[in-house]
C-alpha positions in Angstrom: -13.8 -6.3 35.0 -12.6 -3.9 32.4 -13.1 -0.3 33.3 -12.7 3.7 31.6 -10.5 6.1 33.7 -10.0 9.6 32.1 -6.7 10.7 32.2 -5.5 14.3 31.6 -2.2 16.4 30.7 -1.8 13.1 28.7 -1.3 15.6 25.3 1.6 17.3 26.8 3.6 14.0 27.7 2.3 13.0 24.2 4.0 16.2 22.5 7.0 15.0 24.7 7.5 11.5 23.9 7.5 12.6 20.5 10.3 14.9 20.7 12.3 12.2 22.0 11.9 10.2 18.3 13.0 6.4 20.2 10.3 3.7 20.5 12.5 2.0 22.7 12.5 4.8 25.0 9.0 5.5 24.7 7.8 2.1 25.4 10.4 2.1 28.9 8.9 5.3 29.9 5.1 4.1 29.1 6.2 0.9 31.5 7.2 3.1 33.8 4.5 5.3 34.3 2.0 2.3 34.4 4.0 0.5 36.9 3.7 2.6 40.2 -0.4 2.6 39.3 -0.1 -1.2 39.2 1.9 -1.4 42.3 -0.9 0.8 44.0 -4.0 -1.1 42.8 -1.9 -4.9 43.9 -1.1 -3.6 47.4 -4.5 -2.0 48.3 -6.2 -5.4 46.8 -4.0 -7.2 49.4 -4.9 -5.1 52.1 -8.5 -5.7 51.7 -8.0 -9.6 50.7 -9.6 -11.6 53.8 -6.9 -13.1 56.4 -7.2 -16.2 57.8 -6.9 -17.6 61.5 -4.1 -20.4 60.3 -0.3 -20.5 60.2 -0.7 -20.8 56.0 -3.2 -17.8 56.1 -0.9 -15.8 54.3 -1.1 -17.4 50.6 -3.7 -15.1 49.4 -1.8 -12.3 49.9 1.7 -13.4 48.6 -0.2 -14.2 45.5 -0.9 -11.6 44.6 1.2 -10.4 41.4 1.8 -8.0 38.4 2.4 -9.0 35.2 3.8 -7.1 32.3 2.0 -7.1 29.1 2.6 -6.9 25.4 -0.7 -7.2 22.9 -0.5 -5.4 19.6 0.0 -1.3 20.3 -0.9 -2.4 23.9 1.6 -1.9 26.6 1.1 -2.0 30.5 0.6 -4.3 34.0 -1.9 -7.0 34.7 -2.7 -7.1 38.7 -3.6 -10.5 39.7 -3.6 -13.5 41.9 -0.8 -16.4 40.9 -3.4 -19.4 41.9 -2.7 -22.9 40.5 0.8 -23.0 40.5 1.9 -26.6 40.7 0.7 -28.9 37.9 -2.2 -31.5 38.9 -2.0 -31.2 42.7 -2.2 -28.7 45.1 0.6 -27.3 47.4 -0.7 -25.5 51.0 0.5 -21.8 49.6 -1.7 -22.1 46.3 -4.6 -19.5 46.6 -7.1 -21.0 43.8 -9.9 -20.2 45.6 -9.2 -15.9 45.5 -12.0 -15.9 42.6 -14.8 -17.4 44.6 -13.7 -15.0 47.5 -14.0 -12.2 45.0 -16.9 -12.6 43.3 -19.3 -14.8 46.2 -20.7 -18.4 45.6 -23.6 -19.3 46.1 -23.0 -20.0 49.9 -20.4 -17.4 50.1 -21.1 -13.6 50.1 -18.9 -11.6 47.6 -15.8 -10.0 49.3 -14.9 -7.9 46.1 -11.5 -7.2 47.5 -9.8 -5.8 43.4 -13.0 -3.7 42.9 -12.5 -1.8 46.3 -9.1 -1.4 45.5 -9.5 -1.0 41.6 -12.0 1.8 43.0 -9.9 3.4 45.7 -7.3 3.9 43.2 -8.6 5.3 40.4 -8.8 8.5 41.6 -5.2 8.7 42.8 -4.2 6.1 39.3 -4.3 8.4 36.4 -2.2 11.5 38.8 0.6 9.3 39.1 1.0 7.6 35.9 1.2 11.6 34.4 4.0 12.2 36.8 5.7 9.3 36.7 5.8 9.4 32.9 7.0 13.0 33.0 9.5 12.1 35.6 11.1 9.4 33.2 10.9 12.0 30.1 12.8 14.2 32.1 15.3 11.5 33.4 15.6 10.4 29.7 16.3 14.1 28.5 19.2 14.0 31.5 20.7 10.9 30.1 20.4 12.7 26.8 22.1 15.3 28.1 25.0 13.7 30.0 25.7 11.3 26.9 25.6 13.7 23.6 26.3 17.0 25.6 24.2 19.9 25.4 24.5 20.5 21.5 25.9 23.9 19.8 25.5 27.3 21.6 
């Protein structure tokens, strides 16, 4: 369920990120700017996921769950649903079945609860990654500030 999403003023927080020359801090504010997208995409996903009529109805929705991820040169959040949590048996708040709710059975029509809310959000997605991004460049160039001064006038 991989998708494209064209993102622009990307080359200015590029230039940016450069000028501050520290991986660490360009990894953090890379993290950062991914996060609030991710947070979007799980809570619209969990507003369209299908409630139940039953006192445990709930488990689908405090499955939900981001992940932070690490892959090569890769860096970001995975939105998912925590399902199979307990080893060999099943508890009542496990929410295995979210993938046949999301993608339809044979008996069961398709709800496609992440790709409303992965579509929803991918207009609003790449706007708030930029300033969120920009936000933490500035916040780091504060930091900067407040610790090593302003420099020579």
């Amino acid at each position: 369920m991989a998708a494209n999403v064209r993102i622009t003023g990307l080359m200015e927080l590029s230039a940016k990120l450069k000028m501050l020359a520290s991986y660490a801090e360009v990894e953090r504010i890379s993290y950062r700017g991914t996060f609030g997208a991710a947070k979007e995409l799980r809570n619209i996903a969990a507003d369209y996921a299908p409630m139940g009529n039953t006192e445990t109805a709930g488990e689908l929705r405090r499955g939900f769950a981001m992940k932070r991820i690490t892959k090569g040169t890769k860096r970001g959040y995975t939105v998912g649903v925590r399902a199979g949590r307990t080893r060999n048996k099943r508890t009542p708040d496990d929410p295995f079945y979210w993938w046949w709710l999301e993608f339809g059975t044979q008996h069961i029509a398709p709800m496609g609860f992440f790709r409303r809310a992965f579509a929803l959000s991918q207009t609003h997605a790449p706007h708030e990654i930029v300033q969120a991004a920009m936000k933490a460049v500035l916040d780091a160039g504060n930091r900067a500030v407040a610790r090593f001064g302003k420099g020579k006038k």
